[in-house]
C-alpha positions as a Markdown table, in Angstrom:
| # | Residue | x | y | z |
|---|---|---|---|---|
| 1 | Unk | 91.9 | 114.1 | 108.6 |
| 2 | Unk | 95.8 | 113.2 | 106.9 |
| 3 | Unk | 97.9 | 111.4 | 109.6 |
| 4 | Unk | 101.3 | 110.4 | 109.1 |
| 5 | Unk | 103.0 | 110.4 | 105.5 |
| 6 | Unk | 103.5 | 106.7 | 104.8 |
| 7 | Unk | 105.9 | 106.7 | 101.4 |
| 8 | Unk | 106.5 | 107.4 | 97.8 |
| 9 | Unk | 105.8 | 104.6 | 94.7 |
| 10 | Unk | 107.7 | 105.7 | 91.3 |
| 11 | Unk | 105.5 | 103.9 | 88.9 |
| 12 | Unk | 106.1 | 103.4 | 84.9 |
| 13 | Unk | 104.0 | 101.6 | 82.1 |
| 14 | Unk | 103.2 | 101.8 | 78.6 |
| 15 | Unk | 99.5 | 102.4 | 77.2 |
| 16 | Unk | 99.6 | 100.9 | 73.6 |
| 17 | Unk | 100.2 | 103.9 | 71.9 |
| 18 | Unk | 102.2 | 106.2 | 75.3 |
| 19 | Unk | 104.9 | 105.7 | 78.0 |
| 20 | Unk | 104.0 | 106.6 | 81.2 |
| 21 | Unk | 105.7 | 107.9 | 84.4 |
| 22 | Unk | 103.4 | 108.5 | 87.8 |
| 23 | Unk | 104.4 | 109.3 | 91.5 |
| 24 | Unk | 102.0 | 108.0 | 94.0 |
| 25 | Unk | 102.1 | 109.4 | 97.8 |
| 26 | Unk | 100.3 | 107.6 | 100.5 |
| 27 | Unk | 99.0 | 109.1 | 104.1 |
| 28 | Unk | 97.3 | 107.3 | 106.4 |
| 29 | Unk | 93.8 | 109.1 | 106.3 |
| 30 | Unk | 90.9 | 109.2 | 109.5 |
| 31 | Unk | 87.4 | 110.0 | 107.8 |
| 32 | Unk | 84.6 | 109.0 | 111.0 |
| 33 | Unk | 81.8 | 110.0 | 108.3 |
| 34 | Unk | 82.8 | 108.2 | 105.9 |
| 35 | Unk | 80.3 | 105.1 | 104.6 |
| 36 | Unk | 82.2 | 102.5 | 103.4 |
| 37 | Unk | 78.8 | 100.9 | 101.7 |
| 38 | Unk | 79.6 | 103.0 | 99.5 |
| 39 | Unk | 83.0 | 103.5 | 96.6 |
| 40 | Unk | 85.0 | 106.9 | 96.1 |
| 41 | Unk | 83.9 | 108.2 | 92.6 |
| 42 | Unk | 86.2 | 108.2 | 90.3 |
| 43 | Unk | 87.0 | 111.7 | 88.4 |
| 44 | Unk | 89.1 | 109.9 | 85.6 |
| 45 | Unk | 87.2 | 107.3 | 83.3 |
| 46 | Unk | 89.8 | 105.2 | 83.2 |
| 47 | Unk | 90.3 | 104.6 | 87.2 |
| 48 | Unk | 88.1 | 102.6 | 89.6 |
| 49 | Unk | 87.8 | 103.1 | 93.1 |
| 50 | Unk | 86.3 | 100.5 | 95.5 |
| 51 | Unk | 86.6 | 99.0 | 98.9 |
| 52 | Unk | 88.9 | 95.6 | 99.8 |
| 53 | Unk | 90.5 | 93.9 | 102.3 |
| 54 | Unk | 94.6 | 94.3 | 103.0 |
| 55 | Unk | 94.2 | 90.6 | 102.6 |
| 56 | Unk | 92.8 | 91.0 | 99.0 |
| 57 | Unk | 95.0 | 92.9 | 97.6 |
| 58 | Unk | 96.4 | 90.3 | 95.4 |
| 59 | Unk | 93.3 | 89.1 | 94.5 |
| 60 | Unk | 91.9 | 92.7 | 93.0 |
| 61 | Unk | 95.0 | 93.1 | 91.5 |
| 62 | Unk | 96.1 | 96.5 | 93.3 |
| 63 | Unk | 98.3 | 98.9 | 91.4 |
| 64 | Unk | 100.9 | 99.7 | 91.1 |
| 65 | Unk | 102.1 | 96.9 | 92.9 |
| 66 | Unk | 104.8 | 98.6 | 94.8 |
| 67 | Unk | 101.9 | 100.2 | 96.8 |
| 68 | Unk | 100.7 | 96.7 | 98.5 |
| 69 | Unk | 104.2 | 96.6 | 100.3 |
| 70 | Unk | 104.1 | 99.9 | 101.9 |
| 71 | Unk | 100.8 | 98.9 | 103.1 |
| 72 | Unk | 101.8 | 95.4 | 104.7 |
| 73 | Unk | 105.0 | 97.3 | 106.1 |
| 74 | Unk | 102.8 | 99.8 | 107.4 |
| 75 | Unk | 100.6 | 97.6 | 108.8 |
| 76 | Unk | 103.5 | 95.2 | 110.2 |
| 77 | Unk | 104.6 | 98.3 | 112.0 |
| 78 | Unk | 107.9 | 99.0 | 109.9 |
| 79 | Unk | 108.9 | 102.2 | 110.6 |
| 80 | Unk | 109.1 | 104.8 | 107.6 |
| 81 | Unk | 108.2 | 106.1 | 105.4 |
| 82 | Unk | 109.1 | 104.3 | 102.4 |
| 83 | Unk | 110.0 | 104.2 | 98.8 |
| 84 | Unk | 109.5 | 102.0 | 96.5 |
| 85 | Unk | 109.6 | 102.0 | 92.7 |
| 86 | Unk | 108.6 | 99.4 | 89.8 |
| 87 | Unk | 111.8 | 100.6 | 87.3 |
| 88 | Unk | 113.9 | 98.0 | 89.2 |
| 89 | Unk | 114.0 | 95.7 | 86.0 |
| 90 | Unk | 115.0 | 98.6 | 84.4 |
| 91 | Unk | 117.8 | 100.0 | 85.9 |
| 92 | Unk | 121.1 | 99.4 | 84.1 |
Protein backbone atom coordinates (compact mmCIF):
# COMPACT_ATOMS: atom_id res chain seq x y z
CA UNK A 1 0.00 0.00 0.00
CA UNK A 2 1.61 3.86 -0.98
CA UNK A 3 1.68 6.04 2.17
CA UNK A 4 2.73 9.39 2.24
CA UNK A 5 4.64 11.10 -0.79
CA UNK A 6 8.15 11.66 0.55
CA UNK A 7 9.88 14.05 -2.33
CA UNK A 8 11.14 14.61 -5.78
CA UNK A 9 15.21 14.01 -6.93
CA UNK A 10 16.04 15.89 -10.44
CA UNK A 11 18.89 13.73 -11.55
CA UNK A 12 21.36 14.25 -14.66
CA UNK A 13 24.37 12.21 -16.06
CA UNK A 14 26.08 11.38 -19.20
CA UNK A 15 26.34 7.73 -20.61
CA UNK A 16 29.56 7.77 -22.91
CA UNK A 17 27.84 8.36 -25.98
CA UNK A 18 24.12 10.28 -24.29
CA UNK A 19 23.06 12.99 -21.75
CA UNK A 20 20.62 12.10 -19.54
CA UNK A 21 17.78 13.79 -17.48
CA UNK A 22 15.51 11.54 -14.91
CA UNK A 23 12.92 12.53 -12.19
CA UNK A 24 12.71 10.11 -9.31
CA UNK A 25 9.51 10.18 -6.80
CA UNK A 26 9.68 8.46 -3.60
CA UNK A 27 6.52 7.13 -1.28
CA UNK A 28 6.85 5.50 1.64
CA UNK A 29 5.41 1.94 0.66
CA UNK A 30 3.66 -0.97 3.35
CA UNK A 31 3.95 -4.52 1.51
CA UNK A 32 3.11 -7.23 4.82
CA UNK A 33 3.79 -10.11 2.09
CA UNK A 34 6.50 -9.04 0.92
CA UNK A 35 9.91 -11.52 1.46
CA UNK A 36 12.73 -9.57 1.82
CA UNK A 37 15.02 -12.89 1.17
CA UNK A 38 14.35 -12.18 -1.76
CA UNK A 39 15.46 -8.77 -4.55
CA UNK A 40 12.79 -6.82 -6.71
CA UNK A 41 13.57 -8.01 -10.39
CA UNK A 42 14.74 -5.65 -12.36
CA UNK A 43 12.69 -4.97 -15.85
CA UNK A 44 15.74 -2.85 -17.30
CA UNK A 45 19.13 -4.73 -17.91
CA UNK A 46 20.95 -2.04 -16.93
CA UNK A 47 19.33 -1.53 -13.17
CA UNK A 48 19.81 -3.71 -10.05
CA UNK A 49 17.54 -4.02 -7.35
CA UNK A 50 18.48 -5.43 -3.93
CA UNK A 51 18.05 -5.06 -0.23
CA UNK A 52 20.35 -2.70 2.31
CA UNK A 53 20.51 -1.12 5.26
CA UNK A 54 19.71 3.02 5.61
CA UNK A 55 23.12 2.66 7.22
CA UNK A 56 24.66 1.25 4.00
CA UNK A 57 23.74 3.45 1.73
CA UNK A 58 27.09 4.81 1.22
CA UNK A 59 28.69 1.73 1.13
CA UNK A 60 26.36 0.27 -2.02
CA UNK A 61 26.78 3.39 -3.56
CA UNK A 62 22.97 4.39 -3.78
CA UNK A 63 21.89 6.59 -6.65
CA UNK A 64 21.31 9.16 -7.47
CA UNK A 65 22.75 10.40 -4.43
CA UNK A 66 20.25 13.06 -3.67
CA UNK A 67 17.88 10.18 -2.79
CA UNK A 68 19.98 9.05 0.46
CA UNK A 69 19.06 12.50 1.95
CA UNK A 70 15.45 12.37 1.61
CA UNK A 71 15.69 9.12 3.19
CA UNK A 72 17.80 10.13 6.37
CA UNK A 73 15.43 13.35 6.53
CA UNK A 74 12.61 11.14 6.35
CA UNK A 75 13.82 8.91 8.79
CA UNK A 76 15.06 11.84 11.21
CA UNK A 77 11.49 12.96 11.10
CA UNK A 78 11.91 16.19 8.90
CA UNK A 79 8.81 17.13 7.77
CA UNK A 80 8.18 17.29 3.88
CA UNK A 81 8.24 16.34 1.26
CA UNK A 82 11.38 17.33 -0.30
CA UNK A 83 13.26 18.24 -3.32
CA UNK A 84 16.39 17.70 -4.15
CA UNK A 85 18.42 17.82 -7.32
CA UNK A 86 22.18 16.91 -8.43
CA UNK A 87 22.38 20.00 -11.25
CA UNK A 88 23.54 22.22 -8.25
CA UNK A 89 27.24 22.28 -9.77
CA UNK A 90 25.59 23.27 -12.71
CA UNK A 91 23.56 26.10 -12.12
CA UNK A 92 25.00 29.31 -13.45
Amino acid sequence: MVHEYLGCVEADFELPDTYHQEINHLFRVVLPSINHDLNPESKESHLEFYWIRINDMEQHNLQPYPVRDIIVRYFNKEEGPFWENTFKDHIK
